[in-house]
C-alpha positions as CSV (number, residue, x, y, z in Angstrom):
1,X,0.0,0.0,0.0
2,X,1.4,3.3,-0.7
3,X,-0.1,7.1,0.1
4,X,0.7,10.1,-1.8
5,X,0.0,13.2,-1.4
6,X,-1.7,15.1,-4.2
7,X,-0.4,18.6,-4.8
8,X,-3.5,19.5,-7.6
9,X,-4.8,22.9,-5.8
10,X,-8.8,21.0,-6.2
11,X,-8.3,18.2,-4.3
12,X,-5.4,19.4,-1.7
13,X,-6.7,18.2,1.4
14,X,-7.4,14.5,-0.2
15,X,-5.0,11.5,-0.5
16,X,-4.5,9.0,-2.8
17,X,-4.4,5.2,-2.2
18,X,-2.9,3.0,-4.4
19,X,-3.9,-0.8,-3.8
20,X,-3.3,-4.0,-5.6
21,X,-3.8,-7.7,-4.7
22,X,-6.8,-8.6,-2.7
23,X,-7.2,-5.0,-1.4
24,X,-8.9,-4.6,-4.9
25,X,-12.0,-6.5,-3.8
26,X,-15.0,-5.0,-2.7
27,X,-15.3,-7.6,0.1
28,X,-12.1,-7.3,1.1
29,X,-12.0,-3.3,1.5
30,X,-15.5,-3.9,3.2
31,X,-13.2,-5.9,5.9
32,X,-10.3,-3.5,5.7
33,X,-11.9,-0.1,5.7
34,X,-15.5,-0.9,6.5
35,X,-16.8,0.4,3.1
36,X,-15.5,0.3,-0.4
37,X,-13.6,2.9,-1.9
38,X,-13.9,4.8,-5.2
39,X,-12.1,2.6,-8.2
40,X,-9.9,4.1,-10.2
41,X,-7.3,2.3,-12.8
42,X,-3.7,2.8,-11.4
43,X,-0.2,2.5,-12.2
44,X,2.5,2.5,-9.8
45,X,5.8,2.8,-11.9
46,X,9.1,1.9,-11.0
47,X,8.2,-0.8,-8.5
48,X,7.3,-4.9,-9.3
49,X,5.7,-7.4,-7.3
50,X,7.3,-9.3,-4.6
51,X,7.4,-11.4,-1.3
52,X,8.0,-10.7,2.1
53,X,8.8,-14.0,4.6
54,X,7.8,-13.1,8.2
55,X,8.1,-16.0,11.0
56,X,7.0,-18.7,8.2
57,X,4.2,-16.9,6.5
58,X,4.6,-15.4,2.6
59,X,3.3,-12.1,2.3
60,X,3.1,-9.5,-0.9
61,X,5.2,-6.6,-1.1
62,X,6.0,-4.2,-3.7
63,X,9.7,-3.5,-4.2
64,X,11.7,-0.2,-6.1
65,X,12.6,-1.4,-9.5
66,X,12.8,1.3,-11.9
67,X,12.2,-0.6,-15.3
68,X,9.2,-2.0,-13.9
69,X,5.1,-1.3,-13.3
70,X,2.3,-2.5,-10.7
71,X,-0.4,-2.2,-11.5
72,X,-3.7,-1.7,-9.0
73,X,-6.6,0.8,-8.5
């Protein structure tokens, strides 16, 4: 999950989410954030896909590669 800040002078005090993986489904932000958020089409450039190991369990991460895109809502 990543948070930027949007410096467009319409929408200054508003953030920007970008999400990919399960965190893309409705049911899933239901659990998360108790509603589901506005879909929009996103690209997150110069990071890839990954995995994280902690104590046994596999989880998704996004990593810094700068030939690469992710890409999520």
């Amino acid at each position: 999950m990543v948070l930027a800040r949007n410096n467009n002078s319409d929408m200054e005090d508003k953030e920007k989410l970008f999400i990919y993986g399960t965190l893309v489904e409705p049911e899933v932000q239901k659990e998360v954030w108790g509603k589901v958020i506005k879909r929009e089409g996103g690209i997150l450039k110069g990071y890839e896909k990954s995995e994280i190991e902690i104590e046994g369990e596999v989880y998704p991460s996004i990593i810094p590669n700068k030939t690469s895109q992710v890409m999520g809502l």
